[in-house]
Structures are given as C-alpha cells and as structure tokens.
KEKE-3310 file (N, C-alpha, C; in steps of 0.2 Angstrom, whole numbers, plus 5000, padded with zeros to 4 digits):
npx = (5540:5543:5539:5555:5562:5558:5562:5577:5580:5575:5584:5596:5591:5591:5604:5612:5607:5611:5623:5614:5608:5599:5585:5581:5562:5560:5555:5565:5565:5551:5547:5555:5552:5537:5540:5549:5536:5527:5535:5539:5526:5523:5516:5514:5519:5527:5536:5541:5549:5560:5564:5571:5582:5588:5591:5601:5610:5615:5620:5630:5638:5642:5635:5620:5611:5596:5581:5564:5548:5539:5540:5537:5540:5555:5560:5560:5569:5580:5581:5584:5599:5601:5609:5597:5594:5591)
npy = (5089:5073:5058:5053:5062:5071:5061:5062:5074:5074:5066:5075:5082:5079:5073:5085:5092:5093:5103:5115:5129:5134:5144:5149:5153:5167:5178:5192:5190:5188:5202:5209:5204:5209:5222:5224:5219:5231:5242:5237:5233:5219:5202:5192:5179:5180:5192:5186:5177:5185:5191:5181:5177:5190:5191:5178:5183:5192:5183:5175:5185:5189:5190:5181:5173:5177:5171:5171:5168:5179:5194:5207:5204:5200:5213:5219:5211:5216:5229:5229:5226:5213:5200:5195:5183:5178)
npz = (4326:4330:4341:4343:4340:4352:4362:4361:4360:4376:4382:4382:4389:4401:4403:4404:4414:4427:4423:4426:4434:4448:4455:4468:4472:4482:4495:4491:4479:4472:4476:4469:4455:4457:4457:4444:4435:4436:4432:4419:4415:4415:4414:4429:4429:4418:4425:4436:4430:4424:4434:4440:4430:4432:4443:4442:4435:4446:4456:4449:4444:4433:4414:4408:4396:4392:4387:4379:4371:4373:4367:4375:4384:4382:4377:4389:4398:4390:4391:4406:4406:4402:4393:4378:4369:4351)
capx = (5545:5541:5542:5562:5566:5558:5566:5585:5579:5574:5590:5603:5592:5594:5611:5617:5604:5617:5627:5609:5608:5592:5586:5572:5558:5563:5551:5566:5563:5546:5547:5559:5546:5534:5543:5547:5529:5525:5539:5537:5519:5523:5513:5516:5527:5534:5540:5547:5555:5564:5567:5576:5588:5593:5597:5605:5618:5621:5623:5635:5644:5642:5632:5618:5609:5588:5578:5557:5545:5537:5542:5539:5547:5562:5564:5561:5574:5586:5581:5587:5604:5602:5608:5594:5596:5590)
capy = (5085:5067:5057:5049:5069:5072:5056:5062:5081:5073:5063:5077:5087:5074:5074:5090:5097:5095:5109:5121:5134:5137:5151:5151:5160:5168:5183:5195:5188:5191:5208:5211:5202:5217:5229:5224:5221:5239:5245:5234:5232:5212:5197:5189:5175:5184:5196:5181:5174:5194:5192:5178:5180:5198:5188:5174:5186:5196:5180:5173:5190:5187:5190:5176:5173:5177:5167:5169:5169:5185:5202:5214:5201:5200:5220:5221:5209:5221:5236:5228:5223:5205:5198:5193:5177:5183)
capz = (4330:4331:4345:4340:4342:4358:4366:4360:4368:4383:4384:4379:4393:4407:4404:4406:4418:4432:4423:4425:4442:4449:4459:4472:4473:4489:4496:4487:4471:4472:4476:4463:4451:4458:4455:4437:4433:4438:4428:4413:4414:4414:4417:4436:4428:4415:4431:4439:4424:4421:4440:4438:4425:4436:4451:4441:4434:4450:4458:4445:4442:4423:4408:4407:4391:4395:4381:4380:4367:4374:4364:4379:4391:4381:4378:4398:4398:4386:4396:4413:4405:4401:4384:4374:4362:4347)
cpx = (5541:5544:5550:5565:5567:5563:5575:5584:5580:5582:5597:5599:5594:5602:5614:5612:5609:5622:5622:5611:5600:5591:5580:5570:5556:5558:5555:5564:5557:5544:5550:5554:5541:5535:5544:5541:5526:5528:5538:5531:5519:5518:5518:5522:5531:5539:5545:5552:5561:5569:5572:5582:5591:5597:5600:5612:5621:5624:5631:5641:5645:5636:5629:5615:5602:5585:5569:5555:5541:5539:5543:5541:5555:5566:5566:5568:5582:5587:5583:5594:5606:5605:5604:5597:5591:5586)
cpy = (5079:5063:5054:5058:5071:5067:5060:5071:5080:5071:5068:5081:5084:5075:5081:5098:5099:5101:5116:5124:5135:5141:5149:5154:5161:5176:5189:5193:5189:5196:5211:5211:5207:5222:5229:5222:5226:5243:5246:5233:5223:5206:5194:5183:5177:5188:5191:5177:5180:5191:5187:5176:5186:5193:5181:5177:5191:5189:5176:5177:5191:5188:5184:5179:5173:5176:5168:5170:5177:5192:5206:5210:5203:5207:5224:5218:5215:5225:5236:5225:5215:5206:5194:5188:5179:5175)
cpz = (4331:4339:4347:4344:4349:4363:4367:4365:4373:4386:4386:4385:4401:4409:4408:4412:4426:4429:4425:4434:4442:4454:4462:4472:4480:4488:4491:4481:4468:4471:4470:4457:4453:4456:4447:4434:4431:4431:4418:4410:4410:4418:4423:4434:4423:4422:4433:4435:4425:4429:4442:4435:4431:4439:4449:4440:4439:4454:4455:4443:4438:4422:4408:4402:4392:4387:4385:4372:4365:4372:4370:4382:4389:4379:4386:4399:4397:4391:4403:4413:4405:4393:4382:4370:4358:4342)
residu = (UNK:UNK:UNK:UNK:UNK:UNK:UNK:UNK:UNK:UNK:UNK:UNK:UNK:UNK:UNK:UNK:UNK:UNK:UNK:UNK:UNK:UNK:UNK:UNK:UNK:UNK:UNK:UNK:UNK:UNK:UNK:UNK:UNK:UNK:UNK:UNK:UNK:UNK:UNK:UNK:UNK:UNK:UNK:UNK:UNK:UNK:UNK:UNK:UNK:UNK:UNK:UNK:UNK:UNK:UNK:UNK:UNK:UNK:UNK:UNK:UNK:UNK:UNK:UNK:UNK:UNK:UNK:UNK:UNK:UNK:UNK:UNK:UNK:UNK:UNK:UNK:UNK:UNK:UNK:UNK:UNK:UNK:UNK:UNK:UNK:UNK)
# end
C-alpha cells in the first residue's frame, strides 16, 4: 500500500465512522473478557476483543461479523456464536 492508498482508506474510514457502534469497557465487559480468557485460553485483548463482539450482538439483537487475524481468537469467536469473516 502506498501512501495515495492509505489517504483514500483513511477518507472512506472518516466517512463512514458515524455508521460504527462502540462499546465500553465497563467492569462487566471485563469480566466477561475473564471469563473467556480462562475458557479460551486467550490473550487479555484478544478477551476483550471476543468480549466485545458478544456484547455487541446482545446489544444489537443481531448477528455481528467478528474479524481478527488471530486463529484461536477467531475459533473462540465461532464457539461463542459470532460469525466469523472468512
């Protein structure tokens, strides 16, 4: 990626970041991220990543799309009823 590329990412992420939700890290969410740690045997921000996605789709009510680079994140992910991007 050259910088020309990066500029139009940045722009197109500017944009549409008003459409984004975000979630605090509120003492449950932490916990939650504790407990899938243990479970999953995850790194501390991976936990809070996983635990984030959960409490985005109970919040939402819906099916969110949970994206990482990490393998055993993204099988934790699966195994807690997220859909995975592939």
């Amino acid at each position: 990626m050259d910088l020309s590329d990066y500029r139009v990412i940045r722009a197109a992420l500017e944009r549409d970041w008003q459409n984004n939700k975000s979630i605090d890290v509120s003492e449950a969410l932490v916990r939650l991220a504790g407990e899938l740690a243990e479970k999953h045997f995850l790194r501390s921000l991976d936990a809070i990543h996983l635990a984030s996605g959960i409490t985005l789709k109970r919040e939402l009510g819906e099916d969110v799309t949970f994206s990482a680079a990490d393998g055993r994140l993204m099988a934790a992910a699966s195994a807690e009823g997220l859909l995975v991007a592939s």
